[in-house]
C-alpha positions as a Markdown table, in Angstrom:
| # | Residue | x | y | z |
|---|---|---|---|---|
| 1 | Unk | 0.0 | 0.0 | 0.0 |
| 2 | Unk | 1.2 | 3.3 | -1.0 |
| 3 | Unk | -0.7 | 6.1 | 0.5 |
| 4 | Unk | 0.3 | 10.0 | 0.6 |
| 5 | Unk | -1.1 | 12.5 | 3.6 |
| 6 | Unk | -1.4 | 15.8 | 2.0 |
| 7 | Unk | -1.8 | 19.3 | 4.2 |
| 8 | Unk | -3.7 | 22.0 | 1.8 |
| 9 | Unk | -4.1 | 25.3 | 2.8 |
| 10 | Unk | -7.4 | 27.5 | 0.9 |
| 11 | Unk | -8.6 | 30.9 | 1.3 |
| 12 | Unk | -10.7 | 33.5 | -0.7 |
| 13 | Unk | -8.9 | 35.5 | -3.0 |
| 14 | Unk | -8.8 | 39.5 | -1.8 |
| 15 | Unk | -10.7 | 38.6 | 1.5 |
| 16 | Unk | -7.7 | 37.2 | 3.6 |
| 17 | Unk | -4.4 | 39.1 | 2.8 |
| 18 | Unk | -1.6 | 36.5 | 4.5 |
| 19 | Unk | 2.4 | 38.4 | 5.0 |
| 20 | Unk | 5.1 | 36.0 | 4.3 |
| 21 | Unk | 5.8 | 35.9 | 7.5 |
| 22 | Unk | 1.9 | 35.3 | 8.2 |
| 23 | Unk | 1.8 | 32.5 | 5.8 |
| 24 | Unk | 5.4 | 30.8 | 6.9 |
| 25 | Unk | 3.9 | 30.7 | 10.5 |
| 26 | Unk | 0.6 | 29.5 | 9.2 |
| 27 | Unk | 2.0 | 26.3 | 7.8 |
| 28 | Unk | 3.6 | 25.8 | 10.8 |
| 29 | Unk | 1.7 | 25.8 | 13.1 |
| 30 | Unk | -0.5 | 23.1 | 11.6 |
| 31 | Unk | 2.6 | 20.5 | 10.7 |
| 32 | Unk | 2.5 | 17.6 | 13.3 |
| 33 | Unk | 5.0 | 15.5 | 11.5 |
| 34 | Unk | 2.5 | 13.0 | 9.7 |
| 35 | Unk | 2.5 | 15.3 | 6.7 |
| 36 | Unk | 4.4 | 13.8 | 2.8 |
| 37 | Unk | 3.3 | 17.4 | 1.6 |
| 38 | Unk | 1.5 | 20.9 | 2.0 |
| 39 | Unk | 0.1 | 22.4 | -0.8 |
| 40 | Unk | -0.6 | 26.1 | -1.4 |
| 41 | Unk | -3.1 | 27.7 | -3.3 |
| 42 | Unk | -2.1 | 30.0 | -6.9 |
| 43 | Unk | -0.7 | 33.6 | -6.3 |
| 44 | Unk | -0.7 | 32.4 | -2.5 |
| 45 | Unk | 0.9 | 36.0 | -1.8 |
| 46 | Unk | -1.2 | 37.7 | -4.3 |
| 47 | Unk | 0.2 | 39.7 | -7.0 |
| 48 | Unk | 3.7 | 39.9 | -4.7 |
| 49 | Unk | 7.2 | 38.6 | -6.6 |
| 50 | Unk | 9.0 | 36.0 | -5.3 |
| 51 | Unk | 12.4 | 35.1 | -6.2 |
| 52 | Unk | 15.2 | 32.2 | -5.3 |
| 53 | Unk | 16.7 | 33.2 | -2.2 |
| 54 | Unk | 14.0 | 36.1 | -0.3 |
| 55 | Unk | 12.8 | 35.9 | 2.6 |
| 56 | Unk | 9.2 | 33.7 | 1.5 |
| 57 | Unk | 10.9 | 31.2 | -0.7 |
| 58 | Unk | 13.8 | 30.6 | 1.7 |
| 59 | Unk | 11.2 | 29.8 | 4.3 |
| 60 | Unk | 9.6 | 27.6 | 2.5 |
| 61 | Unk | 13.1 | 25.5 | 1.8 |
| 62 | Unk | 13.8 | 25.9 | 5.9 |
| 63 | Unk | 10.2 | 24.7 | 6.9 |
| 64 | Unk | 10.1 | 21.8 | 4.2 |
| 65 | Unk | 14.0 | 20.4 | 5.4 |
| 66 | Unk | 13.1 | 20.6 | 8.8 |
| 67 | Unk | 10.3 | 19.0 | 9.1 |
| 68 | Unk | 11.3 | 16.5 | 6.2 |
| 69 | Unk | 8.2 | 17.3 | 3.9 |
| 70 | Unk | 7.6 | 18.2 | 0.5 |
| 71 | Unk | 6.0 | 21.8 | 0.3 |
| 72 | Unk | 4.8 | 23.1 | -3.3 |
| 73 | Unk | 4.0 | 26.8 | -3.2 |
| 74 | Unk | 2.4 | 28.7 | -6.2 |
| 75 | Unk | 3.7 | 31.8 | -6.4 |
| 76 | Unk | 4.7 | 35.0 | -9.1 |
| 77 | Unk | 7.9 | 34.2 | -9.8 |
| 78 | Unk | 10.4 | 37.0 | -10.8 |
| 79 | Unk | 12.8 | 36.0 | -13.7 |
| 80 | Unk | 14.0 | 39.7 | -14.4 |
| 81 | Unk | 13.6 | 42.6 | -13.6 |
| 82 | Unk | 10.1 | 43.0 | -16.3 |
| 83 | Unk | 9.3 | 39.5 | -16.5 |
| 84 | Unk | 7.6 | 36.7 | -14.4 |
| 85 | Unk | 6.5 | 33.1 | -13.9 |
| 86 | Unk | 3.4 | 32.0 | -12.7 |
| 87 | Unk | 4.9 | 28.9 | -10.8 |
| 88 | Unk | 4.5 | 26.1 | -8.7 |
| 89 | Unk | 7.9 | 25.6 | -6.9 |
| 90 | Unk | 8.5 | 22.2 | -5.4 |
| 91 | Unk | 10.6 | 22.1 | -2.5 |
| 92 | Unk | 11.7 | 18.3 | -0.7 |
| 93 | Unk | 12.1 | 17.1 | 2.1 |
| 94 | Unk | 15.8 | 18.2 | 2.4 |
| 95 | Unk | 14.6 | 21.9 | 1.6 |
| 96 | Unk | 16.1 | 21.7 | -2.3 |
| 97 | Unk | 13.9 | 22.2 | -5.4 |
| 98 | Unk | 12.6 | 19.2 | -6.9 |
| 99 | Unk | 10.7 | 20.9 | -9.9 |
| 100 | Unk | 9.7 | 24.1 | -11.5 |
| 101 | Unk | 6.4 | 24.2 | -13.1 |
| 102 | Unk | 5.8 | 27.6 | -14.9 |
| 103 | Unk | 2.0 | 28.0 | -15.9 |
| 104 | Unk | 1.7 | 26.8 | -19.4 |
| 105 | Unk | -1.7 | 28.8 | -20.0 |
| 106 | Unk | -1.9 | 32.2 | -18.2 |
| 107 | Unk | -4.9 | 33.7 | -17.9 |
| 108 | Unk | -6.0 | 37.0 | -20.4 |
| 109 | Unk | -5.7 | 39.0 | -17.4 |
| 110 | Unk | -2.3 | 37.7 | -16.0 |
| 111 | Unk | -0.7 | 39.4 | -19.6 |
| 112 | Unk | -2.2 | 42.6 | -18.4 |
| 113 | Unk | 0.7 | 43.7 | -15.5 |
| 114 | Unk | 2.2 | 46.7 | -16.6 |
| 115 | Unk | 5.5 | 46.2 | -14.9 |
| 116 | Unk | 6.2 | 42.9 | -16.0 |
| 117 | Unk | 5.8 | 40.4 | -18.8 |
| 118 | Unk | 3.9 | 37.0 | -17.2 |
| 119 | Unk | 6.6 | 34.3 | -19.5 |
| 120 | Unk | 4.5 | 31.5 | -19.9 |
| 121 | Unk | 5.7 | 27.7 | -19.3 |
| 122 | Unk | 7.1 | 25.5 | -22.0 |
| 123 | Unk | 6.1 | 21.8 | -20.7 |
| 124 | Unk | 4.9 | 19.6 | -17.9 |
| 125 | Unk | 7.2 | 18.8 | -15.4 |
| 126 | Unk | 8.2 | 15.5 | -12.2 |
| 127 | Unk | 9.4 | 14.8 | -9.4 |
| 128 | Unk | 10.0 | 11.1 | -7.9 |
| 129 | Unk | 9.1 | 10.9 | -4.1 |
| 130 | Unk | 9.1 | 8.6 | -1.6 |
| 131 | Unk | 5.6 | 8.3 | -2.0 |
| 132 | Unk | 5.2 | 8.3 | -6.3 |
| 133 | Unk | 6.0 | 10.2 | -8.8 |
| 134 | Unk | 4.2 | 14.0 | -9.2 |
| 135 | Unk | 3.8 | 17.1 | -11.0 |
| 136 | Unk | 1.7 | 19.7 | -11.0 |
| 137 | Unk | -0.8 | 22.1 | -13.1 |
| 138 | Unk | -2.0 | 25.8 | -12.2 |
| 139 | Unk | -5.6 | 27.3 | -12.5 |
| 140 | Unk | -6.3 | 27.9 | -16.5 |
| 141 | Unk | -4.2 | 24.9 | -17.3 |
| 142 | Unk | -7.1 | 22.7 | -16.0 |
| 143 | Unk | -8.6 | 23.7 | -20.0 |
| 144 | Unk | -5.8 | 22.5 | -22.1 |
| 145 | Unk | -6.0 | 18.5 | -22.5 |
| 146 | Unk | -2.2 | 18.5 | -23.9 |
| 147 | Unk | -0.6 | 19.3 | -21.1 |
| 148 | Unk | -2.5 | 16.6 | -18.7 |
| 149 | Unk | -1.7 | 14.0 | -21.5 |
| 150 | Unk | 2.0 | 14.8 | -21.1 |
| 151 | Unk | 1.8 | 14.5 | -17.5 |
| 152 | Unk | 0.8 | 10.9 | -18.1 |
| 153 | Unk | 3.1 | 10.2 | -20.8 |
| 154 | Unk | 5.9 | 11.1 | -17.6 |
| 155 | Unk | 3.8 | 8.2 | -15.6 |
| 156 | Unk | 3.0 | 10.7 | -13.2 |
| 157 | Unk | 0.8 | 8.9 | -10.0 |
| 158 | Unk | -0.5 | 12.3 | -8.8 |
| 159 | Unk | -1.2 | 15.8 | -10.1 |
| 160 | Unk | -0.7 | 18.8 | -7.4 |
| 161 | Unk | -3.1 | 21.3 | -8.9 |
| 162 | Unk | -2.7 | 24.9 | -7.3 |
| 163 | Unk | -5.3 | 27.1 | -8.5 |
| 164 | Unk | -7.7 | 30.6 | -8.0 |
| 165 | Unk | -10.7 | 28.4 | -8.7 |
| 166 | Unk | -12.5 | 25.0 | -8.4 |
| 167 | Unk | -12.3 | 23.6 | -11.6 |
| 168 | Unk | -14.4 | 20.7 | -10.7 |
| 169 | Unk | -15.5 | 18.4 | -13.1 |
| 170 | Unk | -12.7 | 19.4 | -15.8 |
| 171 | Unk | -10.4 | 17.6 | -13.2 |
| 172 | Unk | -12.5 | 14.4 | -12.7 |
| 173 | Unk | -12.2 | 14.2 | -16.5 |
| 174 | Unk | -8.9 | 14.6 | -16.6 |
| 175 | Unk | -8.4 | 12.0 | -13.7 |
| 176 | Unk | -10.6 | 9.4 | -15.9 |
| 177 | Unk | -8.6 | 10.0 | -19.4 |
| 178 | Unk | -5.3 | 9.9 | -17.7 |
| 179 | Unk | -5.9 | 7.2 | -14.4 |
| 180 | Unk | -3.6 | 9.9 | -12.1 |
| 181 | Unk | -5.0 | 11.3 | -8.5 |
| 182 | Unk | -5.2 | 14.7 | -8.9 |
| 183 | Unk | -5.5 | 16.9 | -5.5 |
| 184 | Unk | -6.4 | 20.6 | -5.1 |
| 185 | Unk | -5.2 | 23.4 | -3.2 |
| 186 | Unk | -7.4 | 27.1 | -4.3 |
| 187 | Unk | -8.1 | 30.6 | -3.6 |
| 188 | Unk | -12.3 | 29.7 | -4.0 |
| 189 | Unk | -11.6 | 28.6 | -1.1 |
| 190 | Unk | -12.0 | 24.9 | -1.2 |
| 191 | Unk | -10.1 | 21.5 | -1.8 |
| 192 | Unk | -10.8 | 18.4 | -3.6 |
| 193 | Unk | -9.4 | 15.2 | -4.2 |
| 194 | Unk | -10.2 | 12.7 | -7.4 |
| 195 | Unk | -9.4 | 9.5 | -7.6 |
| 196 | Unk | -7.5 | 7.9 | -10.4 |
| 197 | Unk | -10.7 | 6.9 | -12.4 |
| 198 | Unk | -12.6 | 10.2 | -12.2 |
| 199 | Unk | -14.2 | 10.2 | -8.7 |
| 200 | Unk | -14.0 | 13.0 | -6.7 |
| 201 | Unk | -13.8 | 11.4 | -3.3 |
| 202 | Unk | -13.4 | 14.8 | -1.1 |
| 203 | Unk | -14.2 | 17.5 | -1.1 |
| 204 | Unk | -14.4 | 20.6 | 1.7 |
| 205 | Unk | -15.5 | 24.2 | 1.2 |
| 206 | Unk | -15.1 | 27.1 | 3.8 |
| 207 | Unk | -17.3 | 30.5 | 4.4 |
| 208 | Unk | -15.3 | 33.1 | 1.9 |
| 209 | Unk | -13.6 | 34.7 | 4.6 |
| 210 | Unk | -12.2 | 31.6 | 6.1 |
| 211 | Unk | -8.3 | 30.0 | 6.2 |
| 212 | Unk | -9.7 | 26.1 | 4.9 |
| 213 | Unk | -7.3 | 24.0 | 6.5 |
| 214 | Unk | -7.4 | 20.3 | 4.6 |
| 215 | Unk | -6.1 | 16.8 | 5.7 |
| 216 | Unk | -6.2 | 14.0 | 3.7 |
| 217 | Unk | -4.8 | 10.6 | 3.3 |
| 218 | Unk | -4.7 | 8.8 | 0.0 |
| 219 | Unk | -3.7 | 5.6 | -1.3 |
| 220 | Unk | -2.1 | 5.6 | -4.5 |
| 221 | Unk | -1.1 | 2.1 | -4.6 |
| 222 | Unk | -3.8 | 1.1 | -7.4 |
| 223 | Unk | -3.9 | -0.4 | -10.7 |
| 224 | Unk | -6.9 | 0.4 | -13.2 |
| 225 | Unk | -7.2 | -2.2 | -15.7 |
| 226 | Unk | -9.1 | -3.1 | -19.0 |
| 227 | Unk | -11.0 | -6.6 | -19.1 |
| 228 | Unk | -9.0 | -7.1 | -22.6 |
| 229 | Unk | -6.2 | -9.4 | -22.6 |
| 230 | Unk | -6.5 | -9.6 | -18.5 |
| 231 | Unk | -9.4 | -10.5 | -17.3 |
| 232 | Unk | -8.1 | -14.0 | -16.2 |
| 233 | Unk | -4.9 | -13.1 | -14.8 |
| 234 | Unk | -6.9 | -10.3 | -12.4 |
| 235 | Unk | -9.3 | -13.4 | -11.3 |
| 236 | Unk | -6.0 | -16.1 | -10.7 |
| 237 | Unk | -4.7 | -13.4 | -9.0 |
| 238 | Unk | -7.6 | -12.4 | -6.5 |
| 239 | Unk | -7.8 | -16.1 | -5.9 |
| 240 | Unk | -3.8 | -16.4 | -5.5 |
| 241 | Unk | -4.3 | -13.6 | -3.1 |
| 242 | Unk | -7.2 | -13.6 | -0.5 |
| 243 | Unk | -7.0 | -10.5 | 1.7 |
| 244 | Unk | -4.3 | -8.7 | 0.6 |
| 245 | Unk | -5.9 | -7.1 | -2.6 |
| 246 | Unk | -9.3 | -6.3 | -3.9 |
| 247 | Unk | -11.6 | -5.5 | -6.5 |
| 248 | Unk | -12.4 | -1.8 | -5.7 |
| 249 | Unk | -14.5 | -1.5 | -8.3 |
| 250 | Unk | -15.5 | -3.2 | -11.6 |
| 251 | Unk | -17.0 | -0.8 | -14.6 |
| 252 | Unk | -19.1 | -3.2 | -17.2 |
| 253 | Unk | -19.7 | -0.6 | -19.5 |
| 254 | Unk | -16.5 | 0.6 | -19.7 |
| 255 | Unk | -15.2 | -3.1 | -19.6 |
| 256 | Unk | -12.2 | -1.6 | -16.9 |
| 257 | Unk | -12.0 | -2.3 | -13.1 |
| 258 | Unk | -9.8 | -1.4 | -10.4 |
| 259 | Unk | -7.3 | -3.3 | -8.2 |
| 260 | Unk | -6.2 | -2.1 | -4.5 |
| 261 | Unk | -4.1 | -3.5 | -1.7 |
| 262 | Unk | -5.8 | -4.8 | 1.1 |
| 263 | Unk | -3.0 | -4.6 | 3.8 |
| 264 | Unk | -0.3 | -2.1 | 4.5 |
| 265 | Unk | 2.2 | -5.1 | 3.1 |
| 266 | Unk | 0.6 | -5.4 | -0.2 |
| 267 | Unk | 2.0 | -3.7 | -3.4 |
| 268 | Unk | -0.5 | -4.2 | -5.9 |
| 269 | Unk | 1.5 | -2.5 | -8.5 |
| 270 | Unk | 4.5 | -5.3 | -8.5 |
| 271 | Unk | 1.6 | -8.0 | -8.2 |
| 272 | Unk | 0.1 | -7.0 | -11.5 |
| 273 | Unk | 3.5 | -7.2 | -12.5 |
| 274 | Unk | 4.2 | -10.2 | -11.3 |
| 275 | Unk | 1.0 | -11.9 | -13.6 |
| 276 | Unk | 1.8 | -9.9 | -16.8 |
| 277 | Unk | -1.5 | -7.7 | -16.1 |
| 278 | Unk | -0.8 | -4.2 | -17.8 |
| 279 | Unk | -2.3 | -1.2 | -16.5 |
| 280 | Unk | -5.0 | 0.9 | -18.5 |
| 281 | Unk | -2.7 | 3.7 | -19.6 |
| 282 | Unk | -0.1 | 1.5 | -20.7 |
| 283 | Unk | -2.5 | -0.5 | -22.7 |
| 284 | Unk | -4.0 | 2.7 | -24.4 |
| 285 | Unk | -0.2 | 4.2 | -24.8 |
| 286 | Unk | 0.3 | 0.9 | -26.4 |
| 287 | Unk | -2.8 | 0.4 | -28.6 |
| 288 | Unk | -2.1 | 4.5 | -29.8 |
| 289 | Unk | 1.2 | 3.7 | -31.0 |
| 290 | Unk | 0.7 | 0.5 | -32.6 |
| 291 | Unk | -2.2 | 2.1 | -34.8 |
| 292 | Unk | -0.6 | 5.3 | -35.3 |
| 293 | Unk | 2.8 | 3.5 | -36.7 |
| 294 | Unk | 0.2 | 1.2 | -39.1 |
| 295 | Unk | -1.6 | 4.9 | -40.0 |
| 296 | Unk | 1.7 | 6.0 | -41.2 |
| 297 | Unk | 2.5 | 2.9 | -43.0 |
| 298 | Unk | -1.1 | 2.6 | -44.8 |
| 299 | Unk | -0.6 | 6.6 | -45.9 |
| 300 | Unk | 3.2 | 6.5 | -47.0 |
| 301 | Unk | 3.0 | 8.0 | -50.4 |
| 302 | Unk | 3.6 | 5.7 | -53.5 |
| 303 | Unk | 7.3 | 5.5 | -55.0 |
């Protein structure tokens, strides 16, 4: 079993102003040492410019190495002295940077600052923890499928998503197409978590003027599977293994079910790999590239 406890910290945009020294005391004062990582919302010091090395940003790297979690604050990143990122900086558990995700899709309004260019980002990013592997998305990314396809194409296990609003259902898709958890951290102010075939299985809202503190735990350790070419290795395997994994849930329609562990000792991932069962994006990645090489060999043109 691989499970992840998150800390996510939400509050209303323009209706609770946090200092950096506010917001450094905020997060901790609520870590009690069971925390993997503590997400922060988008701009999570407002229109403020952060840059390697201030006072915010080193804080973040002192909190995160002493307390041996991964932080990921969302902030506006200063590249020079007219330009900016909006970026999700992940900092581990030794207080180094682990990725830099710069917004891929800024917002209209975000091009509108007058004293400095918003740059936007050029790809999806990772980071391998002890927990999986991760990335991230900000806010008006949640509209653009081509970034959330790259993230899987990385084999990404969960996607940090730091945003100014909800997003909601665009996420669950994304969770469905791509078979990734994706967890939430936003200035609406609220917090969600979906599950890694669509299902939003939390989700917490506070009063507008209200700091929503979030605690969740969530087990990563599952496999989601199409019936093709695996059906009877998923049954000899149940049956192999009485108690230590399950059938979470079984989808007829979409001919697709999902495997867990059972027990704290039980890697579901390596059993599946143990009985030659392939995992659902690995099948589609699979069936994509076999019929897009016989596309290109059906339309070569004639000698």
């Amino acid at each position: 079993m691989q499970c992840v406890s998150i800390l996510s910290f939400s509050y209303a945009e323009n209706k609770v102003n946090l200092s950096e020294e506010a917001l450094l005391h905020l997060i901790s004062e609520n870590l009690n040492g069971t925390e993997d990582i503590v997400l922060l919302p988008e701009f999570c010091l407002g229109s403020t410019l952060s840059e390697y090395g201030d006072d915010f940003l080193s804080g973040i790297s002192k909190l995160a190495a002493k307390n041996k979690v991964y932080i990921q604050a969302a902030v506006n990143r200063k590249l020079t002295e007219h330009s900016h990122a909006n970026s999700a900086i992940l900092f581990d558990t030794k207080g180094e940077i682990a990725f830099v995700y710069d917004k891929m899709y800024p917002y209209w309004s975000e091009y509108d600052r007058e004293d400095s260019d918003v740059i936007p980002g050029s790809g999806a990013v990772f980071a391998d923890t002890h927990f999986g592997r991760v990335s991230a998305a900000i806010c008006f990314d949640a509209n653009f499928s081509n970034l959330w396809q790259d993230m899987s194409d990385l084999d990404v296990d969960v996607v940090f998503f730091s945003s100014a609003y909800s997003a909601g259902r665009q996420l669950s898709a994304h969770a469905l197409n791509h078979h990734y958890a994706i967890v939430t951290s936003t200035l609406k102010p609220d917090f969600a978590v979906y599950d890694i075939d669509g299902k939003e299985i939390t989700y917490n809202r506070a009063q507008s003027d209200q700091i929503l503190i979030s605690r969740t735990r969530i087990d990563l350790d599952k496999v989601i599977c199409h019936h093709n070419f695996n059906r009877e290795k998923i049954m000899t395997m149940l049956a192999d293994h009485p108690g230590e994994i399950e059938l979470e849930h079984d989808y007829e329609r979409e001919e697709w079910c999902v495997i867990r562990s059972a027990t704290p000792q039980t890697n579901v991932r390596a059993l599946c790999r143990k009985y030659g069962i392939e995992g659902l994006r690995d099948y589609k990645r699979r069936s994509r590239t076999y019929a897009d090489e016989l596309r290109s060999a059906i339309h070569q043109p004639t000698p």
